[in-house]
NUFIVO-793173 format. One line per field, with one value per residue (C-alpha): residue in one letter; x, y, z; residue number from 1. Coordinates in steps of 0.2 Angstrom, whole numbers, plus 5000, padded with zeros to 4 digits. Each point is the difference from the previous one (the first is absolute). Layout:
# NUFIVO-793173
code <- A; ...;
xx <- X; ...;
yy <- Y; ...;
zz <- Z; ...;
pos <- NUM; ...;
END
This chain:
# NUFIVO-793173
code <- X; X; X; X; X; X; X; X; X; X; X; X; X; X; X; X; X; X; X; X; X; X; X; X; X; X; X; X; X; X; X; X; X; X; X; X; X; X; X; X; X; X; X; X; X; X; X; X; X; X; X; X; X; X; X; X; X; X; X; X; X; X; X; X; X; X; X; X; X; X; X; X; X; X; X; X; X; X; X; X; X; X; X; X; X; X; X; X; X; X; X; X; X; X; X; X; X; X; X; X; X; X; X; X; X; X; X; X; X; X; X; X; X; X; X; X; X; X; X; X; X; X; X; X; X; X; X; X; X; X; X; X; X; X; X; X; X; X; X; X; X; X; X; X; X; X; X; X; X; X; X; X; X; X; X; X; X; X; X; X; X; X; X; X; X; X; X; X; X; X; X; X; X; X; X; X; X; X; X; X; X; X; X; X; X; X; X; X; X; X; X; X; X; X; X; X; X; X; X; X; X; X; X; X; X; X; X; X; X; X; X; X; X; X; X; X; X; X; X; X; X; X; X; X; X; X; X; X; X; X; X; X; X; X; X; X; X; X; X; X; X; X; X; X; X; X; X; X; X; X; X; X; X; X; X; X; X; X; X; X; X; X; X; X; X; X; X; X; X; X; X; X; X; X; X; X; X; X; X; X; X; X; X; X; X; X; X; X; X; X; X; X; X; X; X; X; X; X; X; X; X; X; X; X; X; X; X; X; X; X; X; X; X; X; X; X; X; X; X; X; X; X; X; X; X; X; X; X; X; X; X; X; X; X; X; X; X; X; X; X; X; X; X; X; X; X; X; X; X; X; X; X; X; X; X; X; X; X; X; X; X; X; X; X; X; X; X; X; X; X; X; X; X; X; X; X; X; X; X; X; X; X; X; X; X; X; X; X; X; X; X; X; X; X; X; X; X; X; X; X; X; X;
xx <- 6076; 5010; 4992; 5019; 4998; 4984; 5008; 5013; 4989; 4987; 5016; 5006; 4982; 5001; 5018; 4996; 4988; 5011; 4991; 4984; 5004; 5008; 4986; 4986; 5014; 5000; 4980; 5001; 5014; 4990; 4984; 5017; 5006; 4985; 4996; 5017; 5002; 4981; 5000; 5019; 4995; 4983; 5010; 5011; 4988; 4992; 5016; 5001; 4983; 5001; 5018; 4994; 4984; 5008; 5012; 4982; 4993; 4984; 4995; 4999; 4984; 4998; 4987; 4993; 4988; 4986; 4997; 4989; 5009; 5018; 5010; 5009; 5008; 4981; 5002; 5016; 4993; 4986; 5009; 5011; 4988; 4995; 5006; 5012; 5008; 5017; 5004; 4990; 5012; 4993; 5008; 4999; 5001; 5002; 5002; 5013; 5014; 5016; 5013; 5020; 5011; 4992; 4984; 4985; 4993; 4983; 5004; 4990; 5005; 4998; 4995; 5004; 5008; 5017; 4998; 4989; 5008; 5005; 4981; 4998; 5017; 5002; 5019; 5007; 5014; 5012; 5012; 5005; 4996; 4988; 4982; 4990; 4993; 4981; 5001; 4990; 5018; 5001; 5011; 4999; 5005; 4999; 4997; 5010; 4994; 5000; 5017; 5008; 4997; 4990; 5009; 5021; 4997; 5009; 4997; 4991; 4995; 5012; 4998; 4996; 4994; 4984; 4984; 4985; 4983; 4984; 4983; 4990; 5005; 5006; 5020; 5006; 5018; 5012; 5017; 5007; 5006; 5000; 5002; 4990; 5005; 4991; 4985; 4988; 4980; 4991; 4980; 4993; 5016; 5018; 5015; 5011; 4988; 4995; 5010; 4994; 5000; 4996; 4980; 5000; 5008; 4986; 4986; 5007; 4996; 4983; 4985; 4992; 5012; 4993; 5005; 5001; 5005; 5000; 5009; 4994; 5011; 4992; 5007; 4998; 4996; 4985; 4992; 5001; 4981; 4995; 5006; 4996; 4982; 4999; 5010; 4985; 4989; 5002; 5004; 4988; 5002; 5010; 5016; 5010; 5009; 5010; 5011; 5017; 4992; 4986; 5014; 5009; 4987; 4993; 5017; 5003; 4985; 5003; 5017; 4993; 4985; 5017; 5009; 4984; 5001; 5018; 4997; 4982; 5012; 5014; 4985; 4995; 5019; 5000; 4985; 5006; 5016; 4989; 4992; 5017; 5009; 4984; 5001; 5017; 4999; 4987; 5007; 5016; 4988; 4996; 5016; 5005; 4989; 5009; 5012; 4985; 4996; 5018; 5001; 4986; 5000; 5018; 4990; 4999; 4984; 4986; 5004; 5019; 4992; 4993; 5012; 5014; 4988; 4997; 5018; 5001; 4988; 5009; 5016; 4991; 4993; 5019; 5007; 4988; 5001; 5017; 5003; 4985; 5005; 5015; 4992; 4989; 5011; 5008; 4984; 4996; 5016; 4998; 4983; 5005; 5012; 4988; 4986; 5015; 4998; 4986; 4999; 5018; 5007; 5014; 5014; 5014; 5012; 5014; 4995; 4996; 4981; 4992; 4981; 4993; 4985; 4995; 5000; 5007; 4994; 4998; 5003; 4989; 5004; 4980; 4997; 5014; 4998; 4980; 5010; 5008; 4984; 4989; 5014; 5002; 4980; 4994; 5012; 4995; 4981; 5004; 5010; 4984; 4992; 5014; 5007; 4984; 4999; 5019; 4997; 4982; 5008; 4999; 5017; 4995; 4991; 5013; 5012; 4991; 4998; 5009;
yy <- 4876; 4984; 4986; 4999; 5013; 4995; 4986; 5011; 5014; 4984; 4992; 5017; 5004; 4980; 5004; 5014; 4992; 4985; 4994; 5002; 4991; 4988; 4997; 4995; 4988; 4992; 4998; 4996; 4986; 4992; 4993; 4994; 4990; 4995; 4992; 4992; 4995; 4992; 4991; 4993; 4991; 4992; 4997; 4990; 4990; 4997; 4993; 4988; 4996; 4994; 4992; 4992; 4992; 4996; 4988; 4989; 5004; 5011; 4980; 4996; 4997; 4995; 4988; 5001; 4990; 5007; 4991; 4989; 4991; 4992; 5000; 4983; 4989; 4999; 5018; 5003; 4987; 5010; 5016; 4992; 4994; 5018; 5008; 5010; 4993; 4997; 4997; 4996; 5000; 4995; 5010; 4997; 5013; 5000; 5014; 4996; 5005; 4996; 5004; 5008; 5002; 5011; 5006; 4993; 5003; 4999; 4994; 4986; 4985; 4998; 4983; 5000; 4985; 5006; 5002; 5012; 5010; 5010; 5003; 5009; 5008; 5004; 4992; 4991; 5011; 4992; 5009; 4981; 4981; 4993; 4997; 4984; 4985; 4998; 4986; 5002; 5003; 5017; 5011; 5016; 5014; 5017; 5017; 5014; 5009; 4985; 4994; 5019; 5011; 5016; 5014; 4992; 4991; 4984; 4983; 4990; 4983; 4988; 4985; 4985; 5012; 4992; 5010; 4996; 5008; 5002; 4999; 5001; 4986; 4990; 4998; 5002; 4994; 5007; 4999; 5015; 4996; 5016; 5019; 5012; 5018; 5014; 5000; 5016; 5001; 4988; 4996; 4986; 4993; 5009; 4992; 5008; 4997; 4981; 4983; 4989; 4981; 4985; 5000; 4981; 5002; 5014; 4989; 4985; 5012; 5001; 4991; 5004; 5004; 5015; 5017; 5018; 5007; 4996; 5008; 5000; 5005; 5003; 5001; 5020; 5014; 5002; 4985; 5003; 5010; 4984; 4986; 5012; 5000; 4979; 4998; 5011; 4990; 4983; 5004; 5016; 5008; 4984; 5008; 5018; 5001; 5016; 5002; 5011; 5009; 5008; 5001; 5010; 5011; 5003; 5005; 5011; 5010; 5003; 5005; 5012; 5006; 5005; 5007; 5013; 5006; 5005; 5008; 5010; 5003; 5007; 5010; 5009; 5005; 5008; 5009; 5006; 5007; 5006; 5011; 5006; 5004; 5009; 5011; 5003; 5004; 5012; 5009; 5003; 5006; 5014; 5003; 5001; 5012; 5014; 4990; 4992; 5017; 5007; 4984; 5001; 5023; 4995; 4987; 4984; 4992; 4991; 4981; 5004; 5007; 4981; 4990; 5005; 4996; 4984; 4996; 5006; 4985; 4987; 5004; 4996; 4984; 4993; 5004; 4993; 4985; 4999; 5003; 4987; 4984; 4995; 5006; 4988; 4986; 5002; 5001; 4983; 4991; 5009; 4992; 4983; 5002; 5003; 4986; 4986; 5002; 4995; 4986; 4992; 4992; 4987; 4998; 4985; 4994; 5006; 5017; 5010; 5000; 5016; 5006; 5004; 5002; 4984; 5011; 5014; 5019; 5000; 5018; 5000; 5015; 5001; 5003; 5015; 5009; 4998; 5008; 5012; 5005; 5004; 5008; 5013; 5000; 5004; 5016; 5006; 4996; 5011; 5014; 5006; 5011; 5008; 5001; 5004; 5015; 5008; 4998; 5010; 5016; 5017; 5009; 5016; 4992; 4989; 5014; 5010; 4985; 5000;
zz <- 5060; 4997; 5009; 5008; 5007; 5007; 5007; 5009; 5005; 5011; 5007; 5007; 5007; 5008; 5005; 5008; 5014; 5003; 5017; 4992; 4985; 5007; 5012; 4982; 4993; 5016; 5002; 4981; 5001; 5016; 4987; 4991; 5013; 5004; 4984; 4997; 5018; 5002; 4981; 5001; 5016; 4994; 4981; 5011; 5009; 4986; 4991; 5015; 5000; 4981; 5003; 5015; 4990; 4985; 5010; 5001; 4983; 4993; 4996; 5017; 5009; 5020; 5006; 5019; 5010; 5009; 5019; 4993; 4985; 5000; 4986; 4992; 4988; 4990; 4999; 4993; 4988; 4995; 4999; 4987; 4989; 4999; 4982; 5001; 5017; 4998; 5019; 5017; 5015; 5016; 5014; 5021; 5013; 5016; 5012; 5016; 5011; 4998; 5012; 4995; 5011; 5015; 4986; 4998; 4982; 4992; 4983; 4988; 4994; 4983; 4993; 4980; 4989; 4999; 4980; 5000; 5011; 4984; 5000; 5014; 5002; 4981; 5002; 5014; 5007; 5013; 5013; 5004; 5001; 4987; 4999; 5006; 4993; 4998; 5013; 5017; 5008; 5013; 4990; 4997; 4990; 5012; 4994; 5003; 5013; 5011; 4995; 5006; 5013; 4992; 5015; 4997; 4985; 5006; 4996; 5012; 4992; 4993; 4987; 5008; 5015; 5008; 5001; 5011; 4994; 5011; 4994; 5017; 5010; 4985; 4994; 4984; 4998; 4986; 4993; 4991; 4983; 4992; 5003; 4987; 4994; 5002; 4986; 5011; 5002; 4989; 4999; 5013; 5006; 5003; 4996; 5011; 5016; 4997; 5001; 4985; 5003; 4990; 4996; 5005; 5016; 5005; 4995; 5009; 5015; 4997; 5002; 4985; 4984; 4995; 4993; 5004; 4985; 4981; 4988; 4984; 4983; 4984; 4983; 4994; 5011; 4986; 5008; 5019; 5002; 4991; 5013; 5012; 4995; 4997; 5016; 5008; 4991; 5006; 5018; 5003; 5015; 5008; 4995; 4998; 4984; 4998; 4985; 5001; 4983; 5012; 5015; 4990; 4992; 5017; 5006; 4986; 5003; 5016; 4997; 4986; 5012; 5013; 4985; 4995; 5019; 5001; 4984; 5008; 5015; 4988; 4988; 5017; 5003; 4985; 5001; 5018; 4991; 4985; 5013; 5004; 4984; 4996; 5016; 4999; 4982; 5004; 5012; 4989; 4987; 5013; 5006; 4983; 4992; 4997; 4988; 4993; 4994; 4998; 4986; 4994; 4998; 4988; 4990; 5009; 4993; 5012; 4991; 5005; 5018; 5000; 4993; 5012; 5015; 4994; 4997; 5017; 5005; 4988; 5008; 5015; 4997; 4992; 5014; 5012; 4988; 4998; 5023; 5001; 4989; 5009; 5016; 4996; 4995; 5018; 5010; 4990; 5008; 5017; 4999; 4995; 5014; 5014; 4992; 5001; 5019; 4999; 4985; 5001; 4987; 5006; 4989; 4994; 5013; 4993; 5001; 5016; 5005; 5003; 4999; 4981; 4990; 4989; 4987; 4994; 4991; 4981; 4990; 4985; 4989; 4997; 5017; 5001; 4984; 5007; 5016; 4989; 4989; 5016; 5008; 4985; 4997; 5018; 4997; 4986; 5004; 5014; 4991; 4989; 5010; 5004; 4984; 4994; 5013; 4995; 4982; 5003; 5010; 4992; 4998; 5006; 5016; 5003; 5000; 5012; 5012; 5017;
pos <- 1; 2; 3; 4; 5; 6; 7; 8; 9; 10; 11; 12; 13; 14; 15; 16; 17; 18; 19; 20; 21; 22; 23; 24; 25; 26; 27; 28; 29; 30; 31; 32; 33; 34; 35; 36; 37; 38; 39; 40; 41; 42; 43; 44; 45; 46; 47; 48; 49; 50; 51; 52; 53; 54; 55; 56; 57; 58; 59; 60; 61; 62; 63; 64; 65; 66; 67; 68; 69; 70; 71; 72; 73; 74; 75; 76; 77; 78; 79; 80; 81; 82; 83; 84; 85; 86; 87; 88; 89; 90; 91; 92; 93; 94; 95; 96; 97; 98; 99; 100; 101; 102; 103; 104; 105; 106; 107; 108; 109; 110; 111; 112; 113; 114; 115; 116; 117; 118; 119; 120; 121; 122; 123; 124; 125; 126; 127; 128; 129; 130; 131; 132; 133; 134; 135; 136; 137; 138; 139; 140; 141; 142; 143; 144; 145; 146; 147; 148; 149; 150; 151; 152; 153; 154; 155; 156; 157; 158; 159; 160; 161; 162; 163; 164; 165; 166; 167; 168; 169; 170; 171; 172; 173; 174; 175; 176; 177; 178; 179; 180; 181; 182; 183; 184; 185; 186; 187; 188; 189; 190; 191; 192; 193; 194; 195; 196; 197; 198; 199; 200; 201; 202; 203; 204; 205; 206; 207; 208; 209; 210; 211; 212; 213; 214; 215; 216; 217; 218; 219; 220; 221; 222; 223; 224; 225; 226; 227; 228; 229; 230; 231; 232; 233; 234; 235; 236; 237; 238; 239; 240; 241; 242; 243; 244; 245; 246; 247; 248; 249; 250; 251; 252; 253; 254; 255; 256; 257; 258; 259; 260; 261; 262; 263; 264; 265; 266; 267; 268; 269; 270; 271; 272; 273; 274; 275; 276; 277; 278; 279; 280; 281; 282; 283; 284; 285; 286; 287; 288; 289; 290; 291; 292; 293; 294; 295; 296; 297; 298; 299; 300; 301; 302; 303; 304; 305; 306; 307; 308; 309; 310; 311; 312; 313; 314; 315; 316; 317; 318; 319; 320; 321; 322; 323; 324; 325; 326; 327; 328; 329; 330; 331; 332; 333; 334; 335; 336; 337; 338; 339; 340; 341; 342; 343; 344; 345; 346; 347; 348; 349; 350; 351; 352; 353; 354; 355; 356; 357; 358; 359; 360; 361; 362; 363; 364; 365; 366; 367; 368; 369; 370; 371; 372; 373; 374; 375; 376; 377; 378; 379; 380; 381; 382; 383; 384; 385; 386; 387; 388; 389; 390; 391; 392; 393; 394; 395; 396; 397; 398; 399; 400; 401; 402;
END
């Protein structure tokens, strides 16, 4: 028998019980969507994770006091004398209210010499205005999500605007110079949350001048674990140092540890459907044995019995495939949907604002054809016993089965 006719004879069978058949690609293309659905979201995050940490630098290493040490100009000294330091910028925060309009925001103030700003924000994006000077003057550069209302999207501070922030009972006067575009989530301080000011104008309003924060810059990513381990060295346990190298592995392993349990969620829907298309391809072995025996009584051998059950199965399992992949490519942006009302993302002014994720899914063709593969194996895995049962019959029992 031409393998053809193989072919047709299965698809006829499968044709035949159109429900039923219908009803195992479904269960099939479900594992599909599962596994294109679960790994294009966390492939996007993943992407924004990296875009979001390269904007700082795999070089890039941040310094923090513990409550009983203060950091300051001797310290930035002394990290620079460190090989391999390129850079130590000192860094003041200070958490306060500030109130816009009829809002009152919680937002920090960022105290950082205006260049390094580059430092911190990877470039220095403006919507409007300039930066300041790294004078102790009250001006202020104000992130995006303080500078536009996050529900209408409209603008509600202007250059030259005065701002009042409140630390407790204390002031803190400023003068809005600058807007900045959107940059997202970043590590230890967000751009688009914070107003950054002159560092000499936030130390003038301290009693001590002391840091919060020092970013250090290294020459080569080959050398962060190095200054890490100096940096750890010569303050022991008077400091936290946490380099973006080990952020970023961290982050990446617990993306991967989310990624294996959409795939073990995904696995268990294909075993569920492998159940299935092996109890449905059971039961049309029984219904069908008669013709089993019919086929093989005129010569129909038991490898061609086999073979056209398990063609059965792999048309199956490239259906399900085929129903599931783009099932699964719409059930990623339906999810990205309903996440962005949740983790909005704020757009340009010149475009309407609206809820969305910060990032956005990622289609790798090794996760699909992986789709793909476990799609057509889980069918075929579960086609052998019936195959194995068809091809086994007995012409002359077969014939006399009702």
């Amino acid at each position: 028998m031409r393998f053809s006719d193989v072919v047709y004879v299965a698809w006829k069978q499968l044709s035949e019980r159109k429900l039923r058949s219908a009803l195992i690609i479904l269960a099939i293309s479900i594992g599909v969507v599962a596994v294109v659905a679960v790994t294009a979201q966390v492939e996007g995050l993943k992407a924004n994770v990296l875009s979001v940490l390269e904007k700082l630098g795999p070089t890039t290493i941040f310094i923090r006091p513990t409550p009983r040490y203060f950091l300051s100009n001797v310290d930035v000294a002394r990290l620079l004398t460190i090989e391999h330091v390129r850079d130590a910028v000192p860094i003041v925060l200070e958490r306060v209210t500030v109130v816009v309009g009829s809002e009152t925001i919680t937002t920090t103030v960022v105290g950082i010499d205006s260049s390094k700003l580059g430092s911190v924000l990877g470039e220095v994006r403006l919507l409007e205005g300039t930066t300041y000077i790294d004078a102790p003057v009250p001006a202020a550069l104000v992130g995006y999500n303080i500078a536009f209302d996050s529900a209408t999207g409209e603008k509600r501070i202007a250059i030259a605007q005065s701002l009042i922030a409140r630390r407790g009972i204390h002031s803190i006067p400023l003068t809005v110079v600058g807007i900045l575009d959107t940059y997202g989530a970043a590590p230890f301080i967000s751009p688009d949350d914070s107003i950054f000011v002159p560092l000499k104008y936030l130390l003038s309003l301290r009693r001590r001048p002391m840091y919060d924060l020092i970013m250090v810059k290294v020459d080569s990513a080959e050398y962060v674990d190095e200054v890490v381990a100096l940096i750890r060295v010569l303050y022991g346990r008077n400091v936290h140092v946490i380099s973006l190298k080990f952020i970023t592995t961290q982050i990446m392993s617990a993306l991967t540890a989310i990624t294996v349990f959409g795939l073990s969620a995904a696995v268990t829907a294909f075993i569920a459907a492998s159940f299935g298309t092996a109890n449905v391809m059971t039961i049309s072995v029984l219904e069908r044995t008669r013709l089993i025996g019919t086929l093989k009584a005129i010569g129909m051998t038991d490898a061609t019995v086999l073979l056209m059950y398990i063609v059965q199965a792999l048309i199956l399992g490239v259906l399900g495939a085929t129903v599931g992949v783009p099932l699964g490519v719409g059930c990623a942006y339906v999810l990205n949907t309903i996440l962005s009302e949740y983790i909005p993302a704020p757009g340009p002014p010149h475009r309407p604002r609206g809820p969305g994720l910060v990032f956005k899914p990622v289609f790798t063709p090794e996760y699909i054809a992986l789709a793909v593969v476990l799609a057509i194996a889980s069918a075929l895995v579960a086609s052998v016993y019936p195959a194995w049962r068809a091809a086994r019959l007995r012409p002359a029992e077969a014939l006399r089965y009702e």
